[in-house]
C-alpha positions in Angstrom: -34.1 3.1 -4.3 -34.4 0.2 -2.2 -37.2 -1.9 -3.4 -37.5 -1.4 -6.7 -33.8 -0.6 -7.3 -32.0 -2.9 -5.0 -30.0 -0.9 -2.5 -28.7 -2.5 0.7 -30.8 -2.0 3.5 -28.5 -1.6 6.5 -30.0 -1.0 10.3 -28.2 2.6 10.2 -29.8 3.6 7.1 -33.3 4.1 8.9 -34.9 7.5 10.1 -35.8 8.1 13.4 -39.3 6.7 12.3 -37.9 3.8 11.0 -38.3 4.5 7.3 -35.0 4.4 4.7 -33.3 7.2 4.8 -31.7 8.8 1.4 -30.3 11.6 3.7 -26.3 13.0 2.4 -24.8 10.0 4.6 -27.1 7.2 3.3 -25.8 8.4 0.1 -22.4 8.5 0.6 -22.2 5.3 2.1 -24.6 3.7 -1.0 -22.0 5.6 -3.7 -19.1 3.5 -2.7 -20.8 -0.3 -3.1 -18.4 -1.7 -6.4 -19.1 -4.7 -8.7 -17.1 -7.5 -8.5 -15.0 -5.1 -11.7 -14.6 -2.1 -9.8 -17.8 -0.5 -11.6 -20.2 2.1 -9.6 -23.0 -0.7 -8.5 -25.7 1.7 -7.9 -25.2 4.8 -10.6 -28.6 6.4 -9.9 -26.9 7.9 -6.3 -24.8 10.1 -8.0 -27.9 11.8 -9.8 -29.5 12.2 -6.6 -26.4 13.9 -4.9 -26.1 16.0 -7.7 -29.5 16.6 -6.9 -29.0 17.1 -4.0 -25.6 19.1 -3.9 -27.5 21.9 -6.2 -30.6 22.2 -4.5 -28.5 22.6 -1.0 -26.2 25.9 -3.2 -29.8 27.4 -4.3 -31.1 27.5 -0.7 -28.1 28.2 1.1 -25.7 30.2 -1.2 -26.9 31.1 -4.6 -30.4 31.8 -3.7 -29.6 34.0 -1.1 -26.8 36.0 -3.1 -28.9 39.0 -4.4 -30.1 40.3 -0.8 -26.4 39.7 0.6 -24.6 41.8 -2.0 -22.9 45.0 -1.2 -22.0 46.8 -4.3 -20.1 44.1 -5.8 -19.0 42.4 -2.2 -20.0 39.4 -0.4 -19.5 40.1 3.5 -19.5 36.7 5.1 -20.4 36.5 9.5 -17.7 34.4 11.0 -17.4 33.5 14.4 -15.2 31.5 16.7 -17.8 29.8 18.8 -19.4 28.5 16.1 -17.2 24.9 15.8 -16.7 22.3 19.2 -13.2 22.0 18.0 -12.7 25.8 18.0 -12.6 26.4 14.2 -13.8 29.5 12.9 -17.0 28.8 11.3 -18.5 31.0 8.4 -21.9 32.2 7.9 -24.8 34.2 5.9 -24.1 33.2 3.4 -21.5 30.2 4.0 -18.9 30.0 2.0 -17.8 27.0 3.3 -20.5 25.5 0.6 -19.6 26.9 -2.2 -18.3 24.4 -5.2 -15.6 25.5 -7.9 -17.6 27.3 -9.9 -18.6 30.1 -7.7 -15.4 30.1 -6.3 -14.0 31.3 -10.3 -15.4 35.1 -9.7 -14.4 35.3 -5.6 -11.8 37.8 -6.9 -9.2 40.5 -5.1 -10.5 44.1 -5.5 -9.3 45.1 -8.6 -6.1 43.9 -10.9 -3.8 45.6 -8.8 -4.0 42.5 -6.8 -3.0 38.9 -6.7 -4.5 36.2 -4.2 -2.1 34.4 -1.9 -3.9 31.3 -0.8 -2.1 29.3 1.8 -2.9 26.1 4.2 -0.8 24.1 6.7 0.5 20.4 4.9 -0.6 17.3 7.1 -0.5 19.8 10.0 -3.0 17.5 12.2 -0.7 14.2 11.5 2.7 16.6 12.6 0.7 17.5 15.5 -0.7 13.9 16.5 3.0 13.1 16.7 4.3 15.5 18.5 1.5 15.7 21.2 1.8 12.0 21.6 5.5 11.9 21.1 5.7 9.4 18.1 9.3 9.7 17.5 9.9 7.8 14.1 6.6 9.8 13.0 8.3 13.2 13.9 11.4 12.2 12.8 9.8 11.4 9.5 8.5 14.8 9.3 12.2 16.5 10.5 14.1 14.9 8.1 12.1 15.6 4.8 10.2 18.5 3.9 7.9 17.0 1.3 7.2 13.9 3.9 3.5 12.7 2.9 2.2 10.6 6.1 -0.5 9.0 3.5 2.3 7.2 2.1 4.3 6.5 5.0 0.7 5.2 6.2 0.0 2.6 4.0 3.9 1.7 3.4 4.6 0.9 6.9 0.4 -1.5 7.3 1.4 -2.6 3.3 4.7 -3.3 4.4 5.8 -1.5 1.1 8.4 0.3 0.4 7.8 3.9 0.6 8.9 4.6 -3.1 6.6 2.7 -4.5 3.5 3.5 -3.0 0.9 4.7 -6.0 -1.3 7.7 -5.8 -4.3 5.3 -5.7 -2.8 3.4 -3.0 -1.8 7.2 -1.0 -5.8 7.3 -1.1 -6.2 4.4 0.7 -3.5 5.5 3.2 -5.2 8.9 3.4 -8.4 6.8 4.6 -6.8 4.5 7.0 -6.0 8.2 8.3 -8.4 9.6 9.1 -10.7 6.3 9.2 -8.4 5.1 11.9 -7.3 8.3 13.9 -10.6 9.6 14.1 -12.5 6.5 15.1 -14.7 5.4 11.9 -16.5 2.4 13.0 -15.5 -0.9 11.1 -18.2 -0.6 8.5 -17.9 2.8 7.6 -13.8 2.4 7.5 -14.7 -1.0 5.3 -17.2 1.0 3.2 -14.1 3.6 2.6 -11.5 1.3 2.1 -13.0 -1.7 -0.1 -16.9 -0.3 -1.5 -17.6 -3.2 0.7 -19.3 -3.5 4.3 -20.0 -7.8 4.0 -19.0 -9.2 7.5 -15.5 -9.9 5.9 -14.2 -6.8 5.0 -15.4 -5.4 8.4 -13.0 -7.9 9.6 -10.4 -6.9 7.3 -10.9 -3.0 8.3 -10.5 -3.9 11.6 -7.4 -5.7 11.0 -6.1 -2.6 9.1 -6.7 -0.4 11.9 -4.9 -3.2 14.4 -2.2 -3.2 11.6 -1.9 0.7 11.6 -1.7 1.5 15.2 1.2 -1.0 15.9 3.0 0.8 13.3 2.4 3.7 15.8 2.1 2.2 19.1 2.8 6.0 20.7 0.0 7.6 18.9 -2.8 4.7 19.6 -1.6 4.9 23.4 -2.1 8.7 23.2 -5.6 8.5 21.9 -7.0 6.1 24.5 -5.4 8.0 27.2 -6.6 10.8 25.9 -10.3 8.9 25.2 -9.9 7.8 29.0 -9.5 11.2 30.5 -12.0 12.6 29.0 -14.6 10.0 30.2 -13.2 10.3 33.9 -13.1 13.9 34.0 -16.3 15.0 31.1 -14.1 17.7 29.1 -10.9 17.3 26.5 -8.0 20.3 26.4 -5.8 21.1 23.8 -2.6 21.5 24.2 -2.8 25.3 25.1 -5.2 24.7 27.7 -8.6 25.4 26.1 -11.1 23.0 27.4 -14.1 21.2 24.8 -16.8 20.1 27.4 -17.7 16.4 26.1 -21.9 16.4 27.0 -22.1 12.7 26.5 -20.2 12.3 30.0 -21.7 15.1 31.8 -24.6 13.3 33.4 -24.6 11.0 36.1 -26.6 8.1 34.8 -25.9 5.3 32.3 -24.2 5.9 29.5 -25.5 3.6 26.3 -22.8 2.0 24.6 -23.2 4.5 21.7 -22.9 7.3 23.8 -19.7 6.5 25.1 -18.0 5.4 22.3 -19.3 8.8 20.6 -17.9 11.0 23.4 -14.3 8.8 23.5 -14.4 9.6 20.0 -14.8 13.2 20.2 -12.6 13.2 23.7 -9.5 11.7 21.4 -9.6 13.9 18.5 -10.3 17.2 20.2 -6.7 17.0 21.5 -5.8 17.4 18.3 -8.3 19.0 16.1 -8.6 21.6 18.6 -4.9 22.3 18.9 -4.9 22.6 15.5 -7.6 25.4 15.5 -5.7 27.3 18.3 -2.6 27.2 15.7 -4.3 28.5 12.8 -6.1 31.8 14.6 -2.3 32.8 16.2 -1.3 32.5 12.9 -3.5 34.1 11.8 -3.2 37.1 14.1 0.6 37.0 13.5 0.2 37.3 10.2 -1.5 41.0 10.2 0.8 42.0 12.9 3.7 40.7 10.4 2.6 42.1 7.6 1.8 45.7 9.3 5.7 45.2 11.0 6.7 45.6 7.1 4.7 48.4 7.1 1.7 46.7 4.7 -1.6 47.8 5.8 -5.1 46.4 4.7 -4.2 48.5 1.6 -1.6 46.6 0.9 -1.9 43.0 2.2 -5.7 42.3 3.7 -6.7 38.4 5.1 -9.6 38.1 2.8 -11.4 34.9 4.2 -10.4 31.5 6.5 -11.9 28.6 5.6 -10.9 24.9 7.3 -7.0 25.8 7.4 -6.5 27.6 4.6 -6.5 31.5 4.6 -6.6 33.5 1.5 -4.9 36.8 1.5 -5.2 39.9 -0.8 -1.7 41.0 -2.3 -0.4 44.1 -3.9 1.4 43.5 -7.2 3.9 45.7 -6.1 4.9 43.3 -3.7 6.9 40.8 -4.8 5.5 37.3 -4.5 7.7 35.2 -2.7 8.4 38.0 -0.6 5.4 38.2 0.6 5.2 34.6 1.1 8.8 34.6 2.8 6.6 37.0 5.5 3.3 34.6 5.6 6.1 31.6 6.1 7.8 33.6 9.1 4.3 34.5 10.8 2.7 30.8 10.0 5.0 28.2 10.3 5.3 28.8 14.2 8.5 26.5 15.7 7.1 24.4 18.2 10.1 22.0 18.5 10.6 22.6 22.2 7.1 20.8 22.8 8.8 17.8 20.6 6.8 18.4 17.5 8.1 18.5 14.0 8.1 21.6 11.7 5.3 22.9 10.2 5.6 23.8 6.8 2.9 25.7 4.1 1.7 24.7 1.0 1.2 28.1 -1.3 -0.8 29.0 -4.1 -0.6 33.0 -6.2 -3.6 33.4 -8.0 -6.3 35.4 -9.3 -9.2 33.9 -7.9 -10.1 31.5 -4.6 -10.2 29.1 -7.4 -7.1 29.5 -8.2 -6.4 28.3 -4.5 -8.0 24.8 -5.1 -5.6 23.8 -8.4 -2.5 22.1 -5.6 -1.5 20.3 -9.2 -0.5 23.3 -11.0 0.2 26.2 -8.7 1.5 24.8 -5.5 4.7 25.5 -4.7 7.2 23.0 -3.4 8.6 23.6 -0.1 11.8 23.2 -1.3 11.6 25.8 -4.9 10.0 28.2 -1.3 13.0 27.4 0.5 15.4 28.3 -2.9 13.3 31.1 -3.4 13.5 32.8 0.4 17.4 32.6 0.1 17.6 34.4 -3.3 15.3 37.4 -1.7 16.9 37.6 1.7 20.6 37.9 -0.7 19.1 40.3 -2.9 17.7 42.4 0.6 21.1 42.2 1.9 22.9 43.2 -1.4 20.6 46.4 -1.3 18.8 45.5 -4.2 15.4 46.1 -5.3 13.2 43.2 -5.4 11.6 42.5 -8.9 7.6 43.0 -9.4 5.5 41.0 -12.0 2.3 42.3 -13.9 1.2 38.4 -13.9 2.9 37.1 -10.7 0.6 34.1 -11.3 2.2 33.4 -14.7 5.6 33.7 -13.1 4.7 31.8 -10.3 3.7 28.3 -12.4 6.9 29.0 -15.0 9.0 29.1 -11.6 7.3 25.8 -10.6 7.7 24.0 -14.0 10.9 24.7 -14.2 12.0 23.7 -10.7 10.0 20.6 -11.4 11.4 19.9 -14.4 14.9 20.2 -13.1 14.1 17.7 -10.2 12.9 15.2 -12.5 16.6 15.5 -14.1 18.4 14.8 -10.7 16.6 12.3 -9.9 16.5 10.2 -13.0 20.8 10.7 -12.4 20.2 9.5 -8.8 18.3 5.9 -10.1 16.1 4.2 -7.8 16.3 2.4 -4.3 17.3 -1.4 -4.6 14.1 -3.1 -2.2 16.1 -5.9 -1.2 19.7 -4.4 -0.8 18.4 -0.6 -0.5 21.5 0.6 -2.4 20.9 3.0 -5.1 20.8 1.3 -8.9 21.2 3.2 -12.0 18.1 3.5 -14.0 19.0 1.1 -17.3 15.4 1.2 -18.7 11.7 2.8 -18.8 10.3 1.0 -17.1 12.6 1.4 -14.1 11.3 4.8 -13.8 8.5 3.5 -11.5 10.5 2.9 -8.5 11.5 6.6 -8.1 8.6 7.9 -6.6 9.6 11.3 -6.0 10.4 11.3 -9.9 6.9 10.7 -10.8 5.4 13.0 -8.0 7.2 15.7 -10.2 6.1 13.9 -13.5 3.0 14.0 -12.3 2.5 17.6 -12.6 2.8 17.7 -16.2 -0.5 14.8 -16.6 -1.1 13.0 -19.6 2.1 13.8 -21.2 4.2 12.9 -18.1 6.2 10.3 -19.6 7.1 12.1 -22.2 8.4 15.1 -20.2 10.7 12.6 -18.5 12.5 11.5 -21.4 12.8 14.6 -22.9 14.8 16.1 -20.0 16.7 12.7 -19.9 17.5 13.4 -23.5 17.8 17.3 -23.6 18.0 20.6 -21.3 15.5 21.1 -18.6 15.2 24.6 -19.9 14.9 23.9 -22.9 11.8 21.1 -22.3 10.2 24.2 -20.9 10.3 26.4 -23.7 8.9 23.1 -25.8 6.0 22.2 -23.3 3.5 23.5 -25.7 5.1 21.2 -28.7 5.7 17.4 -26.2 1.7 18.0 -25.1 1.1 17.7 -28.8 3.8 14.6 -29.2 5.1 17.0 -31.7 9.1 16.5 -31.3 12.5 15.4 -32.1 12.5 13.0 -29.8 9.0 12.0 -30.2 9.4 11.2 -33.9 12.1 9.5 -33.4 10.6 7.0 -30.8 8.2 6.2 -33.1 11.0 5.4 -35.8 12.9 3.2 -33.3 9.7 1.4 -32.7 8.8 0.6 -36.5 12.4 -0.8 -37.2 11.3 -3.3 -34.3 8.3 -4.0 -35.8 9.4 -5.1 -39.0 12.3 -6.3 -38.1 10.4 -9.2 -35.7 7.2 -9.0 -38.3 4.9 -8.4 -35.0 1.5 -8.4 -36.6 -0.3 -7.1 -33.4 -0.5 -5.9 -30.1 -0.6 -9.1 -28.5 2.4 -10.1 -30.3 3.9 -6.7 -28.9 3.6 -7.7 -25.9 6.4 -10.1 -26.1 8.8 -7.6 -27.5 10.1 -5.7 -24.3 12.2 -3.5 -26.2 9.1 -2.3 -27.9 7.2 -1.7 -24.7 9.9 -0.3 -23.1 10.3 2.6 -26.1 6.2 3.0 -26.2 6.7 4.3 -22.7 7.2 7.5 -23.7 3.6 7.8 -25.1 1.7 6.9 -21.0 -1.5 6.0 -21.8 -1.6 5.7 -25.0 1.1 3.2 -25.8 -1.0 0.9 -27.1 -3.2 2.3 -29.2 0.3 4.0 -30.7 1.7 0.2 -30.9 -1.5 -0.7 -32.9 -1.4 2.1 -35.1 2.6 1.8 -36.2 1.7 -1.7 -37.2 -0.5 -0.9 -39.5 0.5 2.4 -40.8 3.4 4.1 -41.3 5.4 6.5 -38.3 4.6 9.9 -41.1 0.8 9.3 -40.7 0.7 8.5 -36.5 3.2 11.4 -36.2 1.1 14.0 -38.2 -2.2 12.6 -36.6 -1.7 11.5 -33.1 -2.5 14.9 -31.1 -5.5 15.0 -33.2 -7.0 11.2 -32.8 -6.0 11.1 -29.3 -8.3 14.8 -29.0 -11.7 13.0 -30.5 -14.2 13.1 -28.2 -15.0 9.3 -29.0 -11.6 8.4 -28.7 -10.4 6.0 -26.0 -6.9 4.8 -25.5 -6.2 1.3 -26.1 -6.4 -1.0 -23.1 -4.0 -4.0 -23.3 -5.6 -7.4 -21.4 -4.0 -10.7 -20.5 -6.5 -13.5 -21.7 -8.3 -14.9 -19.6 -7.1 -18.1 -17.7 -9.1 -21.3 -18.7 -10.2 -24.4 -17.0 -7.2 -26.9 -16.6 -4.7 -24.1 -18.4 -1.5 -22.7 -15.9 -4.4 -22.2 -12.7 -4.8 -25.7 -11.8 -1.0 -26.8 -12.4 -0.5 -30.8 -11.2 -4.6 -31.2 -10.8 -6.4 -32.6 -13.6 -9.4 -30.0 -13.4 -10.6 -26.9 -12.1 -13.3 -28.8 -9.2 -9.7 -30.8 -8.3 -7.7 -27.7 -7.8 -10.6 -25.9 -5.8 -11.1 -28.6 -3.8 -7.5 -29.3 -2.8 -6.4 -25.5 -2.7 -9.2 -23.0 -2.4 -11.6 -25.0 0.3 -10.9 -26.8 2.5 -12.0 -28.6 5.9 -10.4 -28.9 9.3 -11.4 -31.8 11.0 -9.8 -30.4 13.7 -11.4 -27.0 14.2 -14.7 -27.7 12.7 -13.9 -25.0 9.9 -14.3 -24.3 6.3 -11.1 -22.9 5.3 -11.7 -20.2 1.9 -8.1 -19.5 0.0 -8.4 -16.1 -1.8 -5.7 -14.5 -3.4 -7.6 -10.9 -3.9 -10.6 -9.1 -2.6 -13.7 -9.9 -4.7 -16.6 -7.6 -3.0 -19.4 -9.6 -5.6 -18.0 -13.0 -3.9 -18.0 -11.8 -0.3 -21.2 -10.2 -0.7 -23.0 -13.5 -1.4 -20.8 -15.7 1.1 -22.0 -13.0 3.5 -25.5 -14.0 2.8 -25.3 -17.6 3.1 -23.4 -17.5 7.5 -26.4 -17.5 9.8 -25.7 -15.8 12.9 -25.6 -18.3 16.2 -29.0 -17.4 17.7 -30.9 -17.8 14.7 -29.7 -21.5 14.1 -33.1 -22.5 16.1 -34.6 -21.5 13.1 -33.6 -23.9 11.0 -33.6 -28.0 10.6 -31.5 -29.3 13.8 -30.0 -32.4 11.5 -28.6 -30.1 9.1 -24.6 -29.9 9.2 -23.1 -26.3 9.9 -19.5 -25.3 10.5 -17.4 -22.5 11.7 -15.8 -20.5 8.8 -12.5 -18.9 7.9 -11.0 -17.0 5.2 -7.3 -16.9 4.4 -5.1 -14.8 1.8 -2.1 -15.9 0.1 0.2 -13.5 2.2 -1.3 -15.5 5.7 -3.5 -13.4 6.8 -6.4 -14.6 7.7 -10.3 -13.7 9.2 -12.9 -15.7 11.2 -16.6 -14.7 11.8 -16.9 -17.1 15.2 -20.4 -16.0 15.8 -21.4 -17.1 12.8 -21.8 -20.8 11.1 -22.2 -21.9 7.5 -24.1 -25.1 6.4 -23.0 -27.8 4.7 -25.7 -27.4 1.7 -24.2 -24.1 0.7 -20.9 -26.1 0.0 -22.1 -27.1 -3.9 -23.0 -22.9 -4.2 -19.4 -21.8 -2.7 -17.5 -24.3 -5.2 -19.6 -23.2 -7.9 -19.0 -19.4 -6.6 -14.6 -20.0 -6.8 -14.6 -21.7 -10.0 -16.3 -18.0 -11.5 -13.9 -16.2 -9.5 -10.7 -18.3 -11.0 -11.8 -17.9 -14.4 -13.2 -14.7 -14.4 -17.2 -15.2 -15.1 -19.8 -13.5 -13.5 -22.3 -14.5 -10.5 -25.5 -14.5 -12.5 -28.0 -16.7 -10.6 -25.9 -17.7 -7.8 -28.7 -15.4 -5.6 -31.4 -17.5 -6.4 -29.5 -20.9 -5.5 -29.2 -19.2 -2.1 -32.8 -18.3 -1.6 -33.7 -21.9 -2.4 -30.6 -24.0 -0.4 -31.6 -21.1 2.5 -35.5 -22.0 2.1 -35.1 -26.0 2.1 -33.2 -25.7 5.4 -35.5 -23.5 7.4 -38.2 -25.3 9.9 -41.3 -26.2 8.4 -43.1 -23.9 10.4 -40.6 -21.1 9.9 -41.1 -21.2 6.2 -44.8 -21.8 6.7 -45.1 -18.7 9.1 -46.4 -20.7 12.2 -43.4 -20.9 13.7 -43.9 -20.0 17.1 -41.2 -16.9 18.1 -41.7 -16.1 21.5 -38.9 -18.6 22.2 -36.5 -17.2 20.1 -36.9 -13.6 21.2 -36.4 -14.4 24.5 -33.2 -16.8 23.4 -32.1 -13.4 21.6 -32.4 -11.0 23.4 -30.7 -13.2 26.4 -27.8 -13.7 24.2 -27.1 -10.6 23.4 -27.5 -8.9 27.3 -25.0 -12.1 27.8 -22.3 -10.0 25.9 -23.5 -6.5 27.0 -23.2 -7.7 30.7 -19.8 -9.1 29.9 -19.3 -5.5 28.4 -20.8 -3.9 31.0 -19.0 -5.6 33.9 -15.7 -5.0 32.3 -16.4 -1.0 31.8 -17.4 -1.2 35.7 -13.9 -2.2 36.6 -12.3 -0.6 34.9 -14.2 2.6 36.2 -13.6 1.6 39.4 -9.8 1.3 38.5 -9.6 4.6 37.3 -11.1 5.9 40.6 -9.0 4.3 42.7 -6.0 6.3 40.5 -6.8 9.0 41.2 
């Protein structure tokens, strides 16, 4: 892996014994390096956790199956000791392990039952807000049911407007998260964010984290008071009281630097994690004592398993479905308001396996089709009416959800879309505009590749209608459909557009293709050259072949001197003028990039030489300082770091690829030889003499620690003297 294959060798990726590691974190943190195109940039990881993953199921799961079998039923040890934050932890065999598959035959008794699989939404981020009293945060969470914090996350850092967060970019906010809540040091939060640890986007991680706690200045005060207390005093509590004893602070002695930023770490989040835990097992014990108030027994209703915070219970079919969830609702989403936190709400799943549970997409219910649902059965109870039964409740359960989607997506086409600069509502006039309705394409979503489609169609038709016609828009097999694509040939003839990049000029074209998603183009390439009978009849078939991949429309590529270098006569002109630059009066090379490009970073990276090492290398060579700006201001300096003048030529070379899109081929080798020509002659010879430079070193670096180590003494003493 890492000689003959090339993967980073980082510091932390060594054993104990100081070999490389290719332990489950090494892995994971290897997985996420990307090309300067986004591609994987070290595929054979993935085989090796798969590798991995398998033989970890055989030994503790699947190859242990056969002796823990008891006539057809796995029981499972749990135990609440097992967890620091107070989790119930599972055991012999753990199910906690298990991957989809096995989880396909973890099945209710017999068909009499259904699964109910249910887990708290966001419950730690509602929590974290109300424990630290984040008003905006809890307010967030008050005023709107389906509230995602992910979103709010990176909208508030992003400074974008909620709306139009994607789900790629809710990913990233999910990160930041957990990266920055939970204390992920600045290379791992890097690694997660960008595939990238170079010294830059460590810088840019850390930047994100600044950006995120002012967004939430209660929440980052909370933490390190919390981080604080549990340094002064050795233990964290939750908010009920139950103390976590943190060992890192329970000697007397010195603490090592890592060692006290591990127990702050685990001091912060127990608050919270922890208080989570105590939430989950008095919901859970409220939820037998509700049930059996009812008058369900285990016959009846029976909590099959707990896993994380989800718990899957077993559910009569005589029971009606979103009765029995009105009941898990009452005994799980416990009001805590008077402690100022916001509600807690469920997510809810009826299925017929644990599998089932995992499939949020198709079978969760929205809170709000819950919250429609709970009226109609507490009016039918106090009419005196029996409440209906299902022989699939799973069936009717996703119909019910389909429909209520389906119906959403209707409103909220009528309502339009949120004006960013004004904020007043605008009418949707075109496809296109569709975009800037997020909660419209969260319910769009649930419908995948034929998404687009499903939107019109409502926009054209009855919602109920589009329901009973799913099977027929997933094959592009409509009224509507056909029509589109008739709509869209008149266009092309009319303008003779002879391809696709003459399409592209055509809005109104574009704008109809919507309907097709992903497949617009390729749909655009075929009505050009065939007629809107044959793409009609054929489309759900071509788009179904196994070599078939959707047509991917590309901008050309800029060239030298064409639109990027404007006024300047060439590309060298523009980069020299625009992209790098010198300040005479800070001593600094100034970088100008417009987007992350980890391939470029990566080899910059390579080229600063860290302060104590310059004795290593010629005294009359020229070095600088070195900063790197973005087009929206921000910007991020390396100060213990310098870059030599020699490395200029390689940097200019380095930009002019990055404009116009080329690759870095050999750029790696111009380093090693500009690197090698300004070492010492007898550090390139080996007979430099090192003695010197270890001592130089290692004082350098006590220098800071002492620095560190006076300031933690203070502020020690301070805390003392508080109390």
């Amino acid at each position: 892996m890492f000689d003959k294959l090339g993967c980073p060798k980082k510091e932390r990726y060594k054993t104990k014994k100081g070999n490389w590691g290719t332990g489950k974190d090494v892995l994971k943190d290897i997985a996420k390096y990307r090309d300067k195109d986004g591609n994987v940039k070290y595929p054979v990881v993935k085989y090796l956790q798969e590798q991995s993953k398998k033989q970890k199921l055989v030994d503790s799961f699947y190859g242990k199956i056969p002796e823990m079998i008891t006539e057809d039923y796995i029981f499972a040890s749990n135990s609440q000791m097992g967890t620091q934050t107070g989790r119930i932890s599972n055991s012999k065999p753990n199910l906690q392990q298990t991957e989809p598959t096995s989880r396909k035959y973890m099945i209710p008794d017999s068909d009499e039952y259904y699964f109910l699989v249910c887990d708290y939404s966001q419950v730690e981020y509602r929590i974290m807000a109300g424990l630290a009293g984040e008003k905006k945060v809890v307010d967030f969470f008050t005023d709107d049911a389906e509230a995602d914090y992910h979103i709010m996350a990176y909208s508030n850092m992003m400074k974008k407007p909620y709306e139009d967060v994607t789900s790629e970019e809710r990913s990233t906010g999910k990160v930041l998260n957990f990266g920055t809540s939970y204390g992920l040091e600045d290379a791992s939060l890097a690694m997660n964010l960008y595939g990238d640890d170079s010294r830059f986007s460590q810088k840019k991680a850390a930047q994100a984290r600044k950006d995120y706690f002012d967004g939430v200045p209660y929440i980052r005060d909370y933490f390190k008071e919390k981080q604080d207390e549990s340094e002064r005093k050795g233990y964290s509590k939750t908010m009920f009281g139950r103390k976590r004893q943190i060992l890192e602070f329970s000697g007397n002695g010195r603490v090592s630097e890592y060692r006290r930023a591990s127990g702050r770490r685990k001091g912060g989040n127990h608050t919270v994690q922890g208080t989570a835990a105590d939430i989950l097992k008095m919901a859970m014990a409220r939820l037998r004592e509700f049930f059996r108030r009812e008058g369900y027994y285990e016959d009846m209703v029976r909590l099959v398993m707990n896993i994380h915070d989800e718990v899957v219970i077993q559910v009569h079919k005589s029971i009606n479905p979103y009765y029995a969830v009105k009941i898990v609702r009452e005994a799980m989403e416990i009001d805590f308001s008077k402690y100022g936190f916001p509600p807690l709400y469920i997510g809810a799943i009826v299925g017929y396996s644990w599998f089932d549970g995992q499939l949020d997409d198709d079978l969760e219910a929205p809170v709000y089709l819950l919250d429609e649902k709970q009226k109609e059965i507490e009016e039918m109870l106090e009419r005196g009416e029996e409440l209906p039964t299902y022989d699939d409740p799973r069936a009717v359960w996703k119909r019910d959800i389909d429909i209520f989607s389906l119906r959403t997506i209707g409103e909220e086409y009528e309502k339009g879309y949120k004006d960013k600069e004004t904020g007043e509502m605008k009418e949707i006039k075109h496809n296109e505009d569709i975009h800037f309705n997020g909660r419209l394409l969260n319910y769009s979503g649930r419908f995948g590749d034929v998404s687009n489609a499903v939107i019109l169609e409502v926009v054209n038709g009855d919602y109920k209608e589009v329901y009973d016609n799913l099977g027929n828009i997933e094959k592009y097999k409509t009224k509507l459909s056909k029509k589109t694509m008739k709509d869209m040939k008149k266009i092309i003839e009319k303008e003779g557009i002879e391809s696709v990049d003459a399409a592209v000029e055509h809005f109104p074209l574009v704008d109809k293709a919507y309907y097709f998603g992903d497949h617009k183009w390729s749909v655009i390439n075929w009505l050009v050259n065939e007629s809107v009978e044959d793409v009609y009849e054929n489309l759900a078939d071509r788009i179904n072949e196994e070599e078939y991949e959707p047509l991917q429309y590309e901008k050309p590529v800029k060239e030298e001197g064409k639109d990027i270098t404007g006024e300047f006569e060439t590309i060298k002109d523009y980069i020299k003028k625009k992209k790098i630059r010198y300040s005479r009066k800070t001593d600094q090379i100034r970088i100008y990039m417009e987007y992350d490009d980890v391939e470029f970073f990566k080899y910059l990276d390579s080229m600063l030489v860290a302060i104590p090492t310059l004795k290593l290398f010629k005294e009359e060579e020229r070095h600088y300082g070195m900063v790197l700006y973005y087009e929206n201001g921000e910007k991020y300096s390396l100060r213990e770091y310098k870059l030599f003048k020699k490395f200029l030529p390689i940097i200019m070379e380095m930009m002019r690829r990055h404009i116009i899109g080329m690759d870095y081929n050999g750029i790696a080798e111009k380093i090693e030889e500009v690197g090698t020509s300004l070492l010492k002659e007898s550090v390139a010879n080996g007979t430099y003499e090192d003695k010197k430079f270890v001592e130089d070193e290692e004082k350098y670096k006590q220098n800071k620690k002492g620095k560190k180590r006076k300031k933690l003494s203070k502020y020690r003493k301070k805390m003392a003297s508080n109390e």
